[in-house]
N, C-alpha and C positions, 0 to 999 in steps of 0.2 A: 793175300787179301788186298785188294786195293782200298786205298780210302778214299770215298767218294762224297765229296759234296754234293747230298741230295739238294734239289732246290724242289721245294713246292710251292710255285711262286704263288701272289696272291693271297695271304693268309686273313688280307682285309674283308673278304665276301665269297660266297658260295658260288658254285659252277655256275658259268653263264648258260641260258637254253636257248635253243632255235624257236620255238614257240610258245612261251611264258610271254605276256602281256608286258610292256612294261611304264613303266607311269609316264608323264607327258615329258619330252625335253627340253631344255634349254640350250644343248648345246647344237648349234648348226648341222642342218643334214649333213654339210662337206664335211663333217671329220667324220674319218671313218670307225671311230668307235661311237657315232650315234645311235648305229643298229646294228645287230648281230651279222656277221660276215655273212655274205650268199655263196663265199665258196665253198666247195664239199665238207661237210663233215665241220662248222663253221671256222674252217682253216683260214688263218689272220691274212689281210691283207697289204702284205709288210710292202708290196708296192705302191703303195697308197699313203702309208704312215710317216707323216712329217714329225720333226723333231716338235713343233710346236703345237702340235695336235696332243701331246699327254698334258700338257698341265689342264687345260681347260675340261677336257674328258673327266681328271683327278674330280677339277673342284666339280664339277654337274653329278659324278658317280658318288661323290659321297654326299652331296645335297639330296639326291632321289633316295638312296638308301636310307637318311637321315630320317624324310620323310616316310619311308615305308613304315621304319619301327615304331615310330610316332602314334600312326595307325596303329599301328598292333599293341602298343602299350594301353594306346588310349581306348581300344574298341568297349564300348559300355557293354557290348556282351561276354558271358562268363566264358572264358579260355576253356578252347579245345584243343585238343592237337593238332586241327587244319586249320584254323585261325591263326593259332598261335606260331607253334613247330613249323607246320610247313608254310605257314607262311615266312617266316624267315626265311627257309630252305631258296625259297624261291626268289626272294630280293637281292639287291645289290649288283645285278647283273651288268649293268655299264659299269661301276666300277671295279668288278674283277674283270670285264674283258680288258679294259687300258691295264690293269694291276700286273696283268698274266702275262701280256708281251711286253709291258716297260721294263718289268723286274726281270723277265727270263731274257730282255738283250741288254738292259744293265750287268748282267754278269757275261753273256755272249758275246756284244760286240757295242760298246758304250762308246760312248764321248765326252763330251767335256761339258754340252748342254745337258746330258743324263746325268751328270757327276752332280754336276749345281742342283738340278732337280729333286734327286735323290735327297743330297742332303735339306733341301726345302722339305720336301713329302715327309721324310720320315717322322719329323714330332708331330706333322696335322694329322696322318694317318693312327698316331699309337696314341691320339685325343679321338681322332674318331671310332675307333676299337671301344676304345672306355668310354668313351659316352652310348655305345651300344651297351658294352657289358656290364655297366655300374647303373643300368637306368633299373630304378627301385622298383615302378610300375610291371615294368618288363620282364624282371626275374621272380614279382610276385606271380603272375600269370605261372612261368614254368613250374616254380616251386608247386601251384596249389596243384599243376598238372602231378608232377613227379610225386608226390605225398598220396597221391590216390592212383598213381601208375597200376598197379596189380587189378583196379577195377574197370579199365578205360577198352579193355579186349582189343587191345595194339598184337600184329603180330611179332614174332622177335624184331625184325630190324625197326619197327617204327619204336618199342619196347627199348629197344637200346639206345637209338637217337634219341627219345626223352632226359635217359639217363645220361647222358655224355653229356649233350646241354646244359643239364643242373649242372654235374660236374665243370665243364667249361666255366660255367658262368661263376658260382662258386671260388673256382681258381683263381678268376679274374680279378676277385673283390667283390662280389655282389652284395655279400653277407659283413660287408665293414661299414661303419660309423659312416654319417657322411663326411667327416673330418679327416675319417684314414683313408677316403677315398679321395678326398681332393690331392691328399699327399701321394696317394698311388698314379693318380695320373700326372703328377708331377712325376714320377719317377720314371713313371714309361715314357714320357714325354723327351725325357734327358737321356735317360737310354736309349731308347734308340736313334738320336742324334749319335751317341757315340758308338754305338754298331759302325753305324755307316762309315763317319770319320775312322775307325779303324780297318773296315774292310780295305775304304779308297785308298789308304796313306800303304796298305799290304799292297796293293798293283802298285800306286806310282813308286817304293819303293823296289819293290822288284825290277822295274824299269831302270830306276839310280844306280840298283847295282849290278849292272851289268858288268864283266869282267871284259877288260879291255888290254890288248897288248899291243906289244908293237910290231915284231915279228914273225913268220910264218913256223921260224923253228921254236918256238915257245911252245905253239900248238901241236907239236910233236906226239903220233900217235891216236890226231883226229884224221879221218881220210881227207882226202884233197877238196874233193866237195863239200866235205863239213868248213874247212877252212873257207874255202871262197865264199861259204855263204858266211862265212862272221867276216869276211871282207869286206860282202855288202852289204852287211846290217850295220857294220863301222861305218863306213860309206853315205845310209841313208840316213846318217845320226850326226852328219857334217865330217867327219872324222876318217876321210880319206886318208889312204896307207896303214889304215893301224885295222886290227880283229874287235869282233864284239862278240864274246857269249852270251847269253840272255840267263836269268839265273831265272830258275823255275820255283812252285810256291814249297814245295817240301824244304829239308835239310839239305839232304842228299843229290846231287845235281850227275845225270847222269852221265859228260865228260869225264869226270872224274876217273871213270871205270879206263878210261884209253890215253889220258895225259901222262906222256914218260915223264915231264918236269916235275919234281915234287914242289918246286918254289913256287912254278904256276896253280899247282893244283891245291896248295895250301891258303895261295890269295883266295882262289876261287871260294873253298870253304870257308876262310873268313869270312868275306862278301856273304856269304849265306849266312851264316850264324849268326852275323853281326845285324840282320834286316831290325829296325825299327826299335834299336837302343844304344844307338852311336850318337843320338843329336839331331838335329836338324828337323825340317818343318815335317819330315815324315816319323818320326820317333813315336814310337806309342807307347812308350812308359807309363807317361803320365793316364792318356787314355785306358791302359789299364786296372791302374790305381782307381780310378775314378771309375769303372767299371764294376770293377769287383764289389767296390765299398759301396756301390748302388745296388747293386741285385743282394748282398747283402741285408741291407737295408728294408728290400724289397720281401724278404723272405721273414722277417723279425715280420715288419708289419703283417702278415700274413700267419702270424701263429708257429714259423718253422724255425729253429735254431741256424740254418744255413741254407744258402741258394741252392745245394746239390739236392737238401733232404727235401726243400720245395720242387726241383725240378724232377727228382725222380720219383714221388708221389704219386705218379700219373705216369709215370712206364711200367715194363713187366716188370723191371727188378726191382721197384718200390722203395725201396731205403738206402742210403751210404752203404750198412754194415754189411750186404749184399755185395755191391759190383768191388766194393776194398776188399773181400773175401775172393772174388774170382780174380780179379788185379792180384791181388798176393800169392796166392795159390800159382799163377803164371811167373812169375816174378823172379822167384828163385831157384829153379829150372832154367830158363830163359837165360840168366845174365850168367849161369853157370856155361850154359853150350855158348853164348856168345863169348867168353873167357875160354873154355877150348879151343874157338873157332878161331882167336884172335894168335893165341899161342902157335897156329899151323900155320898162319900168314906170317907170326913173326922166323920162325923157323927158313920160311922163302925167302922174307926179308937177308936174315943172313946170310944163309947161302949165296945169295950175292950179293954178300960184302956191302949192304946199303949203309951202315953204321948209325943208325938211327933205332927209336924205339915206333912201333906204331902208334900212328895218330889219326884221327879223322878221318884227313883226306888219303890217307892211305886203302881204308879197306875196301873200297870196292877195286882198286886198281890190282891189288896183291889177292886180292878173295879168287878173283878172275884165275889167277895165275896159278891158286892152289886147287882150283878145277880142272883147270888145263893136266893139271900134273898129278893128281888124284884118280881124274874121271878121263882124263885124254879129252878133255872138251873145252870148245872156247865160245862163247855166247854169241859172238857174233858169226858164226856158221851157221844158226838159224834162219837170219834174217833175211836170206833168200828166199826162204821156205816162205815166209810170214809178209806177203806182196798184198798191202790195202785191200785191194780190192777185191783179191781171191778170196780172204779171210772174210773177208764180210760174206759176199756172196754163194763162197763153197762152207766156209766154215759156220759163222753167226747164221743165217738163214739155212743155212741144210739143216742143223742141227736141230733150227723150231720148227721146220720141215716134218724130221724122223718124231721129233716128242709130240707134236702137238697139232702136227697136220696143215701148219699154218704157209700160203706160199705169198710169193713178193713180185710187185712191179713198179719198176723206175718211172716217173715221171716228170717231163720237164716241162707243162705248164703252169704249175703251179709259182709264185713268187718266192722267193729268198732272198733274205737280209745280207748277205753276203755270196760270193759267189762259186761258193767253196761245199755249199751247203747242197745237202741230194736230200730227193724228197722221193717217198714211195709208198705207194698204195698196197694194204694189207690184208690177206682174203684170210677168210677163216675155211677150214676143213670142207665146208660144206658149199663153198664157192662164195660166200657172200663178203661182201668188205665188211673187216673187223676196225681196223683203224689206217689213221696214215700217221706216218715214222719220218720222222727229220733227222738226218744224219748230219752232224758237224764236229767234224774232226779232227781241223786243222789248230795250230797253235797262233793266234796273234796277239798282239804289242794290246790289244783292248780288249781283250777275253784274260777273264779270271784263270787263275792255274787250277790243276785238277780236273776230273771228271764226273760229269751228273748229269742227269736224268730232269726234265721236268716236264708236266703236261700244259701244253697251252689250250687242249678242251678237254676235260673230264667226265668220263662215262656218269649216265644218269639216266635210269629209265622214267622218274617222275621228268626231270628236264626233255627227254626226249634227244641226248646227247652223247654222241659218241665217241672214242677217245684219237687225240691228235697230240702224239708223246716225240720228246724230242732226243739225242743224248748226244751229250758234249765232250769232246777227249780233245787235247792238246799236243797231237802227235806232231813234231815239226815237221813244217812243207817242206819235200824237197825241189831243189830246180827246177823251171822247167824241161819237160820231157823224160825228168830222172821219175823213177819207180819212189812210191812208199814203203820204206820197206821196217815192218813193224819188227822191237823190240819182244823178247818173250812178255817182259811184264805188259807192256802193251796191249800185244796182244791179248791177255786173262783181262785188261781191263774192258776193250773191247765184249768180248763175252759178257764182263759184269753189268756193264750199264746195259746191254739187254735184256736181262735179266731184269732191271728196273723195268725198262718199256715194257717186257713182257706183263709186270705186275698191271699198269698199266692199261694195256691192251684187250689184257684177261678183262679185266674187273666188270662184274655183272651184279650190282646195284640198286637200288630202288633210290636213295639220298644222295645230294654231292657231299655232304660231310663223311661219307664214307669210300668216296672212288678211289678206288687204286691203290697207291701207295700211303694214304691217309691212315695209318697205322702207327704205333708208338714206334716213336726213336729208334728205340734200342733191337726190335723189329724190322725194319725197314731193310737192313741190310740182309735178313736172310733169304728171302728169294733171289736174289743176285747172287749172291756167294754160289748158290746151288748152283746156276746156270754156267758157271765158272767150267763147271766138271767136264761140260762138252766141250771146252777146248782140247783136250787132251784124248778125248774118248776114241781109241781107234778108229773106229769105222768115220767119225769126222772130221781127224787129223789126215786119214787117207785121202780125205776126199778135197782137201785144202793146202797142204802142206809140201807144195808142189815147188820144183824151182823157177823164179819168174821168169829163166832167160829158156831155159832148156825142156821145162815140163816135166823134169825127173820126179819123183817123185819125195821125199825125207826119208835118206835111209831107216831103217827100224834103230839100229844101232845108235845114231844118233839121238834120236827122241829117250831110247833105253839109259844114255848119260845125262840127258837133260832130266829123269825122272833120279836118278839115282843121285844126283848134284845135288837136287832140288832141297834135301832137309842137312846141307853144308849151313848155308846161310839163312838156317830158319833160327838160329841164337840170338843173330844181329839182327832180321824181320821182327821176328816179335818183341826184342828185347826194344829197339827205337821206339815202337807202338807202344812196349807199356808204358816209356817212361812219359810219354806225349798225356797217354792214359790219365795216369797217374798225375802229371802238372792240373790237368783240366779237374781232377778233384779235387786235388790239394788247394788251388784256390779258390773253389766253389764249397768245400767245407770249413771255411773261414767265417767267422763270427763276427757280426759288428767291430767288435773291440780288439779284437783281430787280426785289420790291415795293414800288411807292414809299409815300408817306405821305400823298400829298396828292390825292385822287379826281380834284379839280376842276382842278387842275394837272396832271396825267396826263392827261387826256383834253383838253386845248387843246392840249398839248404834240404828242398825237400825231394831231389832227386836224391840225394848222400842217405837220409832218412827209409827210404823206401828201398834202398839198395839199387838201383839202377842208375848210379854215378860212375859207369865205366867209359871214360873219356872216347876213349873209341869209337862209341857207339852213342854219339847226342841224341838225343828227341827228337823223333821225326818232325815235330815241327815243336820251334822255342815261344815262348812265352808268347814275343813282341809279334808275331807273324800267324799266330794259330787262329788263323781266321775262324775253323769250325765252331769254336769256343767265346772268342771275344766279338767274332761278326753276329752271332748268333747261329738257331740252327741246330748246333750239337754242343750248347753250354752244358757243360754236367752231362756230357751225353758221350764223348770220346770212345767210352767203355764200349759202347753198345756198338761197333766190329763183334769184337770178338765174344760179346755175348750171342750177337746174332751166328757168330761161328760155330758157336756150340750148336747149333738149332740145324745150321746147314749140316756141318759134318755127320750129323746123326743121319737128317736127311738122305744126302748120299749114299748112306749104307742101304737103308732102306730102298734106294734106286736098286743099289747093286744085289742087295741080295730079292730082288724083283724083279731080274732079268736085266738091269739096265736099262738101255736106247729102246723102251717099247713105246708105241700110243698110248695102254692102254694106263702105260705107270704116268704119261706126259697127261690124258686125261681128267686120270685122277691126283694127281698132284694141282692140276688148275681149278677143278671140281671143288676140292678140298679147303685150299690155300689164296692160289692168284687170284681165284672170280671174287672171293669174299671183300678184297680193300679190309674197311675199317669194322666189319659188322656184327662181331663179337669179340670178347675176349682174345687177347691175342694168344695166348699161350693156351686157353682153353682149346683156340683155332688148331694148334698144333697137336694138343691130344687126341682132337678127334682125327686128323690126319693121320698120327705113327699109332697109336692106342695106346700110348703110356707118357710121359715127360723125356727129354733129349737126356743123353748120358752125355758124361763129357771124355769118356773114354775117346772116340772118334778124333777129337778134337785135339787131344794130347799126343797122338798116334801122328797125326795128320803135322803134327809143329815139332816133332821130332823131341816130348818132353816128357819121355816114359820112362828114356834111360837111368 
């Protein structure tokens, strides 16, 4: 499973349209968010876009919005669903188009005028939220809608956007005192100041801790070209003669896997573990603290004993006593095969004479070598196979090719923000363009770590808008004229995040509050997981998995130990995820009264508690650095991987025992699932797709936790 930072950027207003009126402007025709893009499909015009062009865009987008609701609270006639509903649907449109590209290259490709912005924007934006969602007039209108829903002859989707509305608004505060509302917007106010302040202090420290050395044999066991390039990343950092690694946003960093030094390779893991609770202006302890004891806060005022039973309220798995039931259930399995797993490396360990006990930065380096010596395989005999660009082109598009009919073309007049970034025009089955796909792939010094999906136009048949979906991965650039040449996990990432565009791409709509991937949390990830399966699928490994100098093809044999490896290190996959899991509840089921003082003592305390205290094996990502959780996003939400896994792995069977690689299963799985976005129940959405609820047998099977 990869973990993916979904971004849905925009959460401040509804899809922008091509042909929605919109009220009069203020802000100058020269900036180019004063009117909707005229390029295809209204693709952003990132050639255009100056760094000083969002703030003025911010404040004019949320004054016209301001003004629309205004209207619509104030209309002296009795609320309808087109007055009211969809008129909202259809407001706000300058300010999610600046919203949509600030936020999706704040995380892509930022600066240091984005950084300052950001943190300006973020409390006027979570005042301007609450002055929509706390307006009394404006949630009377819905409510007297919603209380006579059953008679208003909505068909389902208009029937459910009703209902979600109440519920959003609801959520928000609608229904509190105005006294607990001034306090609620105090708190979101404060929150998300410190979202931000924690996400930025996560990149600049990652930057801080770059591991640096001094000579070429420390880096012993990276190839020569890996070295030269931390020669010139030392280099472009003033730091001639000496290496720079870059530490990426997980625990795990993946030199680890090929450094013979174990003194280098233990810095290196310190340097990780240690991000944003050693001191200094990037530490996020504190932000923590004050995080936690906020959304706490947040959830008392709100009627719920805890920010997780507030946040999961409103996903499929509804309560704590749920996802700590599937978390546990995993938990004790998991750290038992990773304690097998760790025993087999220690065993390698001796055998030659290492004299040590394993530790951290040991396992992926020894895990290697217990495949090697298990399975006759070594991970990096793949990577020839796995050449950028074949994978995308023979592998990710063949594959949406065979399921779903869909074919692809490169184009190069369109603008990009960087010049790394490929854009491609997207036909559906029946010749017609379905969307256009931005690819960015590359890893840079001002792109967030991880990988995600976001749309910067979202389908909409009221809007008249079709989808322009992007996905992000942080493979390192090689040299010039050296090849890409992708890791296996890479590679499955690749796969997943189209997986999201596919949701995306599909999505056939009538509302923007429901395009695409606009689905609950704990949801979101299972259409991706599924798309995963075609990396692997015969007939699309055949057709990809070629060598990039010779054209050979991957032996069978080879891919045969890559599958048979595959549930070695599924103790230590799942068991780092749960314990990650598992942190992101344990302080989100924390009580007012509750907060403790000490970050780094609270989370040993409740890794030890939950059994996943096996040194070995840290948390995929600690406390100070879990952006998914303290940037926002996936707070209390962690779980929903592998809840969404449960949903895929059933899925898949269902593929499989439906023939597999057909149109007509890739049909009906988009018919079912992808086209729908947000537009009923989510898990009802799945019933009607398999004809009963997911098992979790699949899933047990699939993470090697049946033994």
């Amino acid at each position: 499973m990869n973990h993916t930072n979904l971004i849905i950027a925009a959460s401040v207003a509804a899809v922008f349209s091509l042909a929605h009126a919109e009220p009069a402007s203020l802000l100058p025709a020269s900036n180019p968010f004063a009117k909707p893009s005229t390029l295809p499909f209204g693709y952003p015009a990132f050639d255009k876009i100056k760094n000083e062009d969002y703030a003025p865009a911010f404040e004019e987008g949320m004054r016209q919005q301001a003004a629309e609701i205004d209207a619509i609270a104030n209309n002296k006639k009795p609320a309808t669903f087109d007055n009211t509903i969809v008129a909202m649907e259809k407001g706000g449109q300058l300010l999610n188009r600046v919203s949509t590209v600030f936020y999706s290259l704040s995380g892509a490709n930022t600066n240091d005028t984005f950084k300052a912005l950001e943190r300006e924007l973020s409390p006027k934006l979570a005042a301007h939220n609450d002055a929509i969602r706390l307006n009394g007039k404006l949630y009377a209108r819905i409510k007297s809608l919603y209380d006579k829903r059953d008679k208003l002859h909505l068909d389902a989707e208009s029937k459910y956007l009703l209902e979600r509305y109440h519920t959003d608004f609801v959520r928000a505060g609608a229904q509190l005192s105005d006294a607990d509302k001034a306090k609620l917007k105090a708190m979101n106010g404060e929150l998300a100041k410190l979202q931000t302040t924690f996400a930025q202090n996560v990149l600049e420290e990652a930057n801080a801790s770059a591991l640096v050395v001094d000579t070429r044999e420390e880096l012993a066991g990276m190839s020569d070209k890996a070295i030269d390039a931390a020669a010139a990343a030392a280099k472009a950092k003033g730091m001639d003669g000496k290496f720079l690694i870059p530490v990426v946003n997980t625990t795990g960093q993946a030199n680890l896997a090929v450094l013979t030094n174990r003194a280098v390779r233990e810095k290196l893991m310190a340097l990780s573990l240690a991000r944003g609770s050693h001191g200094g202006k990037f530490d996020n302890t504190q932000v923590v603290l004050s995080l936690v004891k906020l959304r706490a806060e947040k959830a008392a005022l709100m009627g719920y004993p805890n920010y997780a039973a507030y946040a999961l309220a409103d996903q499929t798995a509804h309560d704590t006593g749920s996802v700590n039931k599937i978390l546990a259930e995993l938990t004790r399995p998991a750290v038992a095969n990773a304690r097998k797993e760790g025993a087999e490396i220690q065993k390698v360990i001796d055998k030659e004479n290492g004299g040590f006990q394993l530790a951290a930065q040991d396992w992926s380096f020894y895990s290697d070598k217990v495949k090697a010596e298990r399975f006759n395989f070594d991970a990096n005999e793949l990577r020839p196979y796995f050449e950028l660009n074949n994978v995308l082109t023979n592998g990710v598009f063949f594959a949406a090719n065979k399921v779903y009919g869909l074919s692809f073309k490169e184009r190069k007049d369109l603008p990009v923000y960087n010049p790394d970034v490929r854009v491609f025009d997207v036909f559906d089955a029946d010749g017609k363009q379905l969307a256009i796909f931005i690819a960015d792939f590359y890893a840079r010094s001002n792109k967030r770590g991880g990988a995600w999906m976001n749309a910067y136009v979202s389908q909409s048949s009221l809007m008249g808008t079709r989808p322009v979906v992007a996905n992000h991965l942080n493979i390192p650039k090689p040299n010039d004229g050296e090849p890409t040449l992708l890791t296996y996990d890479e590679l499955r990432t690749m796969f997943h995040e189209f997986g999201h565009a596919l949701h995306g791409m599909f999505s056939n709509v009538k509302y923007p509050r429901f395009s695409g991937t606009r689905v609950p949390r704990d949801y979101v990830e299972f259409p991706s997981q599924v798309n995963e399966m075609w990396s692997v699928w015969p007939e699309v490994l055949a057709n990809y998995a070629k060598h990039y100098q010779t054209g050979a093809p991957m032996p069978k044999e080879l891919l045969d130990k890559v599958i048979a490896s595959k549930k070695f290190n599924e103790g230590f996959r799942t068991t780092e995820y749960l314990a990650a899991s598992i942190l992101d509840q344990k302080w989100h089921q924390l009580g007012v009264n509750q907060i403790p003082t000490d970050v780094l003592g609270f989370e040993a305390a409740a890794l030890k508690e939950a059994g996943v205290d096996y040194a070995p094996v840290p948390p995929r990502y600690r406390t100070t650095y879990f952006s998914h959780t303290f940037a926002g996003g996936y707070s209390a939400g962690y779980y929903g991987y592998v809840w969404a896994e449960k949903l895929d792995a059933d899925a898949v069977e269902w593929f499989i025992e439906n023939g597999g690689m057909l149109r007509k299963n890739g049909d009906y799985f988009r018919k079912m699932l992808l086209s729908k976005g947000g537009t009923l129940d989510a898990m009802q959405m799945y019933r009607n797709f398999r004809g009963r609820d997911a098992k979790i047998q699949p899933l047990l099977e699939r993470r090697g936790l049946t033994e």
